[in-house]
DRENMILUM-860691 format. One record per residue (C-alpha): chain; residue in one letter; residue number from 1; x, y, z. Coordinates in Angstrom, 1 decimal. Layout:
REM residues N
("A"; "A"; NUM; (X; Y; Z))
...
***
This chain:
REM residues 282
("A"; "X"; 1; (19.8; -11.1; -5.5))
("A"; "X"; 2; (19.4; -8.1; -7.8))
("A"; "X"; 3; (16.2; -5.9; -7.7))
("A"; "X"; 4; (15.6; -7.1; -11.8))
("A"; "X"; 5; (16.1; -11.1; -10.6))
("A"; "X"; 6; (13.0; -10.3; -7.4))
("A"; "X"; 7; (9.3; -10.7; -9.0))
("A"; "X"; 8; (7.0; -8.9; -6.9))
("A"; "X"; 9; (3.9; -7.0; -7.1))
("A"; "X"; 10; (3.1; -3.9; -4.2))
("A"; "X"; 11; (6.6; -3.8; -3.3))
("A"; "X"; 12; (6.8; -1.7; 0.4))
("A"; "X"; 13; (10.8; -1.4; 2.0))
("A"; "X"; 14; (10.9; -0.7; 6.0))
("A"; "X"; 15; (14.0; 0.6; 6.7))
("A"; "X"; 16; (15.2; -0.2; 10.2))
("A"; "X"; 17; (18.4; 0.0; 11.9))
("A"; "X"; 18; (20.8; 0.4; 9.2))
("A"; "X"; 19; (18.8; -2.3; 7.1))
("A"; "X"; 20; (16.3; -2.8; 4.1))
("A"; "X"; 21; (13.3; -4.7; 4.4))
("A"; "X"; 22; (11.7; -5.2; 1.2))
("A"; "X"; 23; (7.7; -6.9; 1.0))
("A"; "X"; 24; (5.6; -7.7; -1.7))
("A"; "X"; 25; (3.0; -9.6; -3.3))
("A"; "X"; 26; (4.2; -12.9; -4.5))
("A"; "X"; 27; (3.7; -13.7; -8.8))
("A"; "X"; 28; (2.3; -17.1; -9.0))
("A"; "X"; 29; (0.4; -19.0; -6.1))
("A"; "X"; 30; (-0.4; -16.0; -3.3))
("A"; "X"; 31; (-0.9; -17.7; -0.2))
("A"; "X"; 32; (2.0; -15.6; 2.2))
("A"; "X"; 33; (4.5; -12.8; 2.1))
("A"; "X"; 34; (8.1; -13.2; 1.9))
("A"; "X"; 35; (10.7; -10.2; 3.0))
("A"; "X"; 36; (14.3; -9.1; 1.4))
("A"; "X"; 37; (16.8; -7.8; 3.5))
("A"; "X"; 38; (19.3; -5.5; 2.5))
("A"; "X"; 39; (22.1; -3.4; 3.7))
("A"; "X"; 40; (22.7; -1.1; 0.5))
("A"; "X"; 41; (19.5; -1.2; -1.5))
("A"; "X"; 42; (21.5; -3.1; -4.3))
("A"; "X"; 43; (21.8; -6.8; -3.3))
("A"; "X"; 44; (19.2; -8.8; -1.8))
("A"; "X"; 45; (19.4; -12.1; 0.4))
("A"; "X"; 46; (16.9; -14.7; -0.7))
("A"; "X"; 47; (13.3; -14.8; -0.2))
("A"; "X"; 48; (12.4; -15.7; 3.8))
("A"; "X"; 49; (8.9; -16.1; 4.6))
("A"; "X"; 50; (7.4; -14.1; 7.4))
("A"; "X"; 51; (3.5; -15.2; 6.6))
("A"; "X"; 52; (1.7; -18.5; 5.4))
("A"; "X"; 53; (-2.2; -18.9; 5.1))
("A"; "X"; 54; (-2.9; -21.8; 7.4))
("A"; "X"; 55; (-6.4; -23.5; 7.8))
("A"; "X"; 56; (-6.9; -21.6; 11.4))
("A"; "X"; 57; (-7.0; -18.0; 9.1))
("A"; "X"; 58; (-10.1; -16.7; 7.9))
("A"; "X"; 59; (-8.4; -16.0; 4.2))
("A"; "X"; 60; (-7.5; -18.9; 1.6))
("A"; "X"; 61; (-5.9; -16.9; -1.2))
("A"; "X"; 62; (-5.2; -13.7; -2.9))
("A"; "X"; 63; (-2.3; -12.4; 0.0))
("A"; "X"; 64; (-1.6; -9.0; -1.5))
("A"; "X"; 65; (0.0; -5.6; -1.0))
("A"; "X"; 66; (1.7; -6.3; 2.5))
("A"; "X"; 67; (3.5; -3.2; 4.1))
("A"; "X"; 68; (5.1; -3.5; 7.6))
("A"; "X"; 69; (4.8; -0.8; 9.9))
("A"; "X"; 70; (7.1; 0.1; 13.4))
("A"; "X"; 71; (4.7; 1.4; 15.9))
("A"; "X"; 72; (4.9; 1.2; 19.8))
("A"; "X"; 73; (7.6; -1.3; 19.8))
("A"; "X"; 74; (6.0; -4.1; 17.2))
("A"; "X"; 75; (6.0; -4.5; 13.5))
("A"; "X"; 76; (2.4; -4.3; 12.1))
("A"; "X"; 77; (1.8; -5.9; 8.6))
("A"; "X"; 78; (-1.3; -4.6; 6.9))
("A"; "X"; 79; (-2.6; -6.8; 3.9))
("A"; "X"; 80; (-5.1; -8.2; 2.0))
("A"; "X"; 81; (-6.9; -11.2; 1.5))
("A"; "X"; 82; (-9.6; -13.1; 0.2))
("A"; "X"; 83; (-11.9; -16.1; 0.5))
("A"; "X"; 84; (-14.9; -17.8; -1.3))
("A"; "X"; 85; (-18.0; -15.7; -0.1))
("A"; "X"; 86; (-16.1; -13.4; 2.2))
("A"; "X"; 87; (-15.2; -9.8; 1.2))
("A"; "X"; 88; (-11.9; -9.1; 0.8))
("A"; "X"; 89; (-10.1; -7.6; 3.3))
("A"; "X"; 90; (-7.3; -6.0; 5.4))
("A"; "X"; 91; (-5.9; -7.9; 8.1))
("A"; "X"; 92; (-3.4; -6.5; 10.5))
("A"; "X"; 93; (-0.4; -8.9; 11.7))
("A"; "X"; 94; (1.9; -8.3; 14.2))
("A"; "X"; 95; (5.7; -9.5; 14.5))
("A"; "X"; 96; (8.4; -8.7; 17.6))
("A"; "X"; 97; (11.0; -8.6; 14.1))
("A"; "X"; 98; (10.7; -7.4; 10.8))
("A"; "X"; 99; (11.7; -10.4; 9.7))
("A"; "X"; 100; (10.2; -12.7; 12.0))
("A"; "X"; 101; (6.8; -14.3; 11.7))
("A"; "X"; 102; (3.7; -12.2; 11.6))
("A"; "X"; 103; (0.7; -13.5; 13.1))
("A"; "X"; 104; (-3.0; -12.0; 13.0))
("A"; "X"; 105; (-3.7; -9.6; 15.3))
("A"; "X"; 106; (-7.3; -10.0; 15.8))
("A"; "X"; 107; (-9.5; -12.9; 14.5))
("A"; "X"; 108; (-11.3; -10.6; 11.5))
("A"; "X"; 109; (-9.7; -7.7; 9.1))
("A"; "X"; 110; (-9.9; -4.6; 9.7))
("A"; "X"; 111; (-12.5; -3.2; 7.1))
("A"; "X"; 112; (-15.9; -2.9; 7.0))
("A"; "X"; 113; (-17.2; -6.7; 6.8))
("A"; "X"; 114; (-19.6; -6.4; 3.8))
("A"; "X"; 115; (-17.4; -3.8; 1.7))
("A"; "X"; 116; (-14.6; -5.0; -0.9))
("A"; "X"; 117; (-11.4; -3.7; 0.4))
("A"; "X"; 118; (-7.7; -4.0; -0.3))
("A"; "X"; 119; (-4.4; -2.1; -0.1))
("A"; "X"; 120; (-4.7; -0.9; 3.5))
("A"; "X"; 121; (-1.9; 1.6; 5.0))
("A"; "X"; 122; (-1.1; 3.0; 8.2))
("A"; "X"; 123; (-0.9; 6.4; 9.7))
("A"; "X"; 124; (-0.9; 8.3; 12.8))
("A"; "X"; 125; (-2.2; 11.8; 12.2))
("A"; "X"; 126; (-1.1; 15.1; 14.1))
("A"; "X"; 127; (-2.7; 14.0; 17.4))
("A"; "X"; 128; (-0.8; 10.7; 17.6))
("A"; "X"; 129; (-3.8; 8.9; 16.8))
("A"; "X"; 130; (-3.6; 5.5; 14.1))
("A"; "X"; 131; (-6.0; 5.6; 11.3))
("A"; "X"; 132; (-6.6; 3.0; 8.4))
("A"; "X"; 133; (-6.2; 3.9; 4.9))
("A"; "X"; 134; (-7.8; 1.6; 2.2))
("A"; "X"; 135; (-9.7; 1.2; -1.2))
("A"; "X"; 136; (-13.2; 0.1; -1.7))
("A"; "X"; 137; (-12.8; -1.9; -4.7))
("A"; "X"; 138; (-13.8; -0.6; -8.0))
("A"; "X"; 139; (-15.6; -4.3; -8.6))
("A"; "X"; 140; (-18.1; -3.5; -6.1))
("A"; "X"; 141; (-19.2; 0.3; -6.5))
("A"; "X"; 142; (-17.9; 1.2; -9.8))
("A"; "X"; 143; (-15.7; 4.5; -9.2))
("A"; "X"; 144; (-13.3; 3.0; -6.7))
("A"; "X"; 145; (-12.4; 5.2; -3.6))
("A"; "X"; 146; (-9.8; 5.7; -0.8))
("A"; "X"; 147; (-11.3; 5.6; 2.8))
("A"; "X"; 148; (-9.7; 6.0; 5.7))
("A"; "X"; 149; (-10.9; 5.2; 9.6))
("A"; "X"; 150; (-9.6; 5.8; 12.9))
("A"; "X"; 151; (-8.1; 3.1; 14.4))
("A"; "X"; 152; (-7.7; 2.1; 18.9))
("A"; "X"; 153; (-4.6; 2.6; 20.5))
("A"; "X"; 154; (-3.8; -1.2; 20.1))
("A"; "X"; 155; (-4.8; -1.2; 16.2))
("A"; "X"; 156; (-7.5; -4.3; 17.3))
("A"; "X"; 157; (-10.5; -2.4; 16.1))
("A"; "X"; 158; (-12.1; 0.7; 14.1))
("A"; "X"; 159; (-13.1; 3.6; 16.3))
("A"; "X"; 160; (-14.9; 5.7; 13.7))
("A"; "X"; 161; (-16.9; 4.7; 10.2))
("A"; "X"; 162; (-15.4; 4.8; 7.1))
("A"; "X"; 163; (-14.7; 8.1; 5.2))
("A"; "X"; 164; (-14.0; 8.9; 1.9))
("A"; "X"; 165; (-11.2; 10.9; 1.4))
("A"; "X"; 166; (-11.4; 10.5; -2.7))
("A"; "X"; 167; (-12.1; 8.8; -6.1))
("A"; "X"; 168; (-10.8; 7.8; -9.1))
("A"; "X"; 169; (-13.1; 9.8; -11.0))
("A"; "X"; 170; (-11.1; 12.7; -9.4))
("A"; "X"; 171; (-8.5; 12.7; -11.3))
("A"; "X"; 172; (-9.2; 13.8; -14.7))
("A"; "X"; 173; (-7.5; 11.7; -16.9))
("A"; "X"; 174; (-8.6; 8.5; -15.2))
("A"; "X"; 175; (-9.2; 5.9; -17.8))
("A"; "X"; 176; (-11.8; 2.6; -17.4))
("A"; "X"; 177; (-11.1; -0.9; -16.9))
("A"; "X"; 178; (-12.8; -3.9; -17.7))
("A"; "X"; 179; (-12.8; -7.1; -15.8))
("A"; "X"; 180; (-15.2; -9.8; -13.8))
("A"; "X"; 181; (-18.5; -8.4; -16.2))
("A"; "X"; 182; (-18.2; -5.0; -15.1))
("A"; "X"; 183; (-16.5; -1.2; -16.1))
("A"; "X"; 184; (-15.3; 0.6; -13.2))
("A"; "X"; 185; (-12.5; 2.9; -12.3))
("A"; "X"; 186; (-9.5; 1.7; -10.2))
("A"; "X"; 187; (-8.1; 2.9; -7.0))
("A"; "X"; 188; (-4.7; 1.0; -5.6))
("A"; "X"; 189; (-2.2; 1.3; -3.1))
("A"; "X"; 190; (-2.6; 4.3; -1.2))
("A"; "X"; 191; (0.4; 5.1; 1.2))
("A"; "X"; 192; (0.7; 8.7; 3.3))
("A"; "X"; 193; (4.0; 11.0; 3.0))
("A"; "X"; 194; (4.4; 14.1; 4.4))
("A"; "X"; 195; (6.6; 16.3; 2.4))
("A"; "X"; 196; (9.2; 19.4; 3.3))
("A"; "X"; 197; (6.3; 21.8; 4.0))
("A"; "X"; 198; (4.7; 19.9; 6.0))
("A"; "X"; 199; (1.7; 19.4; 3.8))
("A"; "X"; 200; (0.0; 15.6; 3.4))
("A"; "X"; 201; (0.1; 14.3; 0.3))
("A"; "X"; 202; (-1.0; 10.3; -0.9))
("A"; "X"; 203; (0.6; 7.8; -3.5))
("A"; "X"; 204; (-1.5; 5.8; -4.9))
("A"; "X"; 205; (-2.7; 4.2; -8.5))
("A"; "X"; 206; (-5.4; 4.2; -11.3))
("A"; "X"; 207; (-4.9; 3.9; -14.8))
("A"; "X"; 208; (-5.2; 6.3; -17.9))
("A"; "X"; 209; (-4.6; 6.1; -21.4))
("A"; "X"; 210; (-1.0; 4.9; -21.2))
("A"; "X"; 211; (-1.7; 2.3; -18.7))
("A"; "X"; 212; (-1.1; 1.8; -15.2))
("A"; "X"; 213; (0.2; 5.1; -13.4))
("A"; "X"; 214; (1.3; 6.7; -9.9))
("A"; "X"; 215; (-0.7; 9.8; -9.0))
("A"; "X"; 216; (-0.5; 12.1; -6.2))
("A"; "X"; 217; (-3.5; 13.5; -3.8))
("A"; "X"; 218; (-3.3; 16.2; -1.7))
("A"; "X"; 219; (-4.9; 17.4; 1.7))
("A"; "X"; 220; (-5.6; 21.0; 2.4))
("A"; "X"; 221; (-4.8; 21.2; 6.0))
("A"; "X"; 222; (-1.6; 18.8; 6.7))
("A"; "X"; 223; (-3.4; 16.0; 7.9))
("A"; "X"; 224; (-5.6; 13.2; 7.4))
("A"; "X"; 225; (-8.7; 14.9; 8.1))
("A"; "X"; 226; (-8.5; 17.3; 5.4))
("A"; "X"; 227; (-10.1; 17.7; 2.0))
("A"; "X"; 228; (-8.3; 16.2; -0.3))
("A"; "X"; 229; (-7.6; 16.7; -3.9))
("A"; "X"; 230; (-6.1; 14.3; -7.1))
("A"; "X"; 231; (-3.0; 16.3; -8.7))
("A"; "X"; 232; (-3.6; 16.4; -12.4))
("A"; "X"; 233; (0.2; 15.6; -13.4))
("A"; "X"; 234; (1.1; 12.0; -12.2))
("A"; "X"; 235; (4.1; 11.0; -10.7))
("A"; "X"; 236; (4.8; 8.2; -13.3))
("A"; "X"; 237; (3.0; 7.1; -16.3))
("A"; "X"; 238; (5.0; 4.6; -17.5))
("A"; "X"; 239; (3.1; 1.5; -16.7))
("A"; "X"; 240; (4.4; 1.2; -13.0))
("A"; "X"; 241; (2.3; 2.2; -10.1))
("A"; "X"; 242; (1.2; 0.6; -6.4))
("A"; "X"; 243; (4.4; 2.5; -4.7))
("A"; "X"; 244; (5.3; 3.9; -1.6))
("A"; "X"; 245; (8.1; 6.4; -0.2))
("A"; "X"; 246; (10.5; 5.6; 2.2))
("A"; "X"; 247; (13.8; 7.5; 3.7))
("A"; "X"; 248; (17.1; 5.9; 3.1))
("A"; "X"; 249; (20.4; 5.9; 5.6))
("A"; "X"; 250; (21.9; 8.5; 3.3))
("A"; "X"; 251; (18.8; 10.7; 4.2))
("A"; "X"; 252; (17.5; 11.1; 0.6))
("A"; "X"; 253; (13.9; 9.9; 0.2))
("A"; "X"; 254; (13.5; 7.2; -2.4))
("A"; "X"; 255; (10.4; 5.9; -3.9))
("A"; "X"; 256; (9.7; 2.5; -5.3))
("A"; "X"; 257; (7.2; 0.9; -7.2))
("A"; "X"; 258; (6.3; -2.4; -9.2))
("A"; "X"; 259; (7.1; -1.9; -13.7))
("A"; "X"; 260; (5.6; -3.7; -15.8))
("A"; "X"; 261; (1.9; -4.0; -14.7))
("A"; "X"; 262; (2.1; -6.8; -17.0))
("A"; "X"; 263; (1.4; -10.4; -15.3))
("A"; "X"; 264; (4.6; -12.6; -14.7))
("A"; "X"; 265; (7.0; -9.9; -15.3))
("A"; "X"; 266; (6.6; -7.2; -12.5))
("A"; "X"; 267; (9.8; -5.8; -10.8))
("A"; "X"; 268; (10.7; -3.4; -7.6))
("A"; "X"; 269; (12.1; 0.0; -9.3))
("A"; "X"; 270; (13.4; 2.4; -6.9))
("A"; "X"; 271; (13.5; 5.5; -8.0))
("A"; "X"; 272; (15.4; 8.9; -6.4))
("A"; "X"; 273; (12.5; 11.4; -5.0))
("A"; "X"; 274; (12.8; 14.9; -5.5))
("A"; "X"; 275; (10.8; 17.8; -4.1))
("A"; "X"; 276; (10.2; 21.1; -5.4))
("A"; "X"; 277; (7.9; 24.1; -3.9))
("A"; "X"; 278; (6.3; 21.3; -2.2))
("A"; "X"; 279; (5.4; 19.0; -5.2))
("A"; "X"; 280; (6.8; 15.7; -5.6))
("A"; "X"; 281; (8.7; 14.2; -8.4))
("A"; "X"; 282; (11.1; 11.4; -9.9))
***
């Protein structure tokens, strides 16, 4: 398969020994994640799945925004879900294989119980320690943030309460949306890079008055327990957004994200990164 034939929302890529493992949200019925495995970035194998919603799992619908992590040996999946009554969530999964089958890692998600959360990420700060980065959703306090919490050694549980690291109303072109009876202001798909300098910075998405967009946030001191800051100039605005970074075998840094934010048609766009006194670009 070609990236333009693969339609996915959230797309992530792990790459991992001299391969391409390519997630996303499925278009349609979104009870599971399938992954994409490349060698070259350019052709794809068909869809394999890796995760189904069964009756034993907490979640009956909305699977979202899956992104597979290496850490200490095993490949941890951190997505979202949903059921009637519950809050959404982030639920970590854990597979021996990229590519092999993901099963939950503890019996709950990982957020706070009684907040609406999506889009969760991974990182392990400066002191080797794991954290949690998420949104609490828009829908359910109006000016959407990104939290993040520290996490234990085996990823199981939170060790610290949530903090906010920012809004949406921080950046300064952010731009409303309506849906579900109420106004709010969107944040999506955070994901942590670390640029040339050394300095933190975050992907993530909102919208302004050309649509969806991918913005940048910065922290002041390198790592996750910073203050951080929304760039003004974001790093696409062409109705494309909910992307990560990730380093390719040729050792440039590539990002990827879904375009069109338009319902049926979303595809993985990978896009060259560049870097310039410490500011990211494409």
């Amino acid at each position: 398969m070609k990236l333009n034939e693969i339609n996915i929302r959230d797309p992530f890529i792990l790459s991992f020994q001299k391969k391409y493992y390519l997630y996303g949200s499925r278009v349609g019925v979104q009870t599971g994640f399938d992954v994409y495995e490349s060698a070259d970035l350019k052709n794809w194998s068909e869809p394999k799945s890796v995760f189904e919603i069964t009756d034993n799992f907490w979640a009956t619908t909305d699977a979202w925004a899956p992104e597979v992590h290496y850490y200490m040996g095993k490949f941890y999946m951190f997505a979202s879900f949903k059921a009637p009554n519950i809050c959404r969530g982030t639920q970590i999964l854990v597979s021996d294989t990229p590519n092999g089958q993901f099963i939950p890692l503890a019996e709950k998600p990982i957020t706070p119980p009684d907040w609406e959360c999506l889009d969760g990420t991974f990182y392990v700060d400066n002191q080797g320690k794991p954290h949690v980065v998420f949104c609490h959703e828009w829908v359910q306090i109006e000016n959407g943030t990104v939290c993040e919490m520290q996490l234990s050694p085996d990823l199981t549980h939170a060790v610290s309460e949530p903090r906010v690291l920012w809004s949406a109303k921080d950046y300064s072109d952010v731009n409303a949306v309506v849906g579900r009876n109420i106004t709010g202001y969107v944040t999506d798909g955070p994901f942590l890079y670390c640029n040339k300098n050394n300095e933190l910075l975050a992907v993530w998405s909102s919208f302004n008055k050309d649509g969806y967009t991918a913005l940048v946030s910065k922290s002041d001191n390198g790592d996750i327990n910073g203050t951080w800051t929304v760039c003004d100039t974001p790093l696409s605005a062409v109705d494309g957004g909910h992307g990560m970074i990730f380093k390719a075998f040729d050792n440039k840094q590539y990002f990827i994200m879904h375009k069109p934010n338009t319902a049926t048609l979303e595809r993985p766009v990978i896009t060259e990164l560049k870097q310039e006194n410490g500011k990211i670009f494409i």
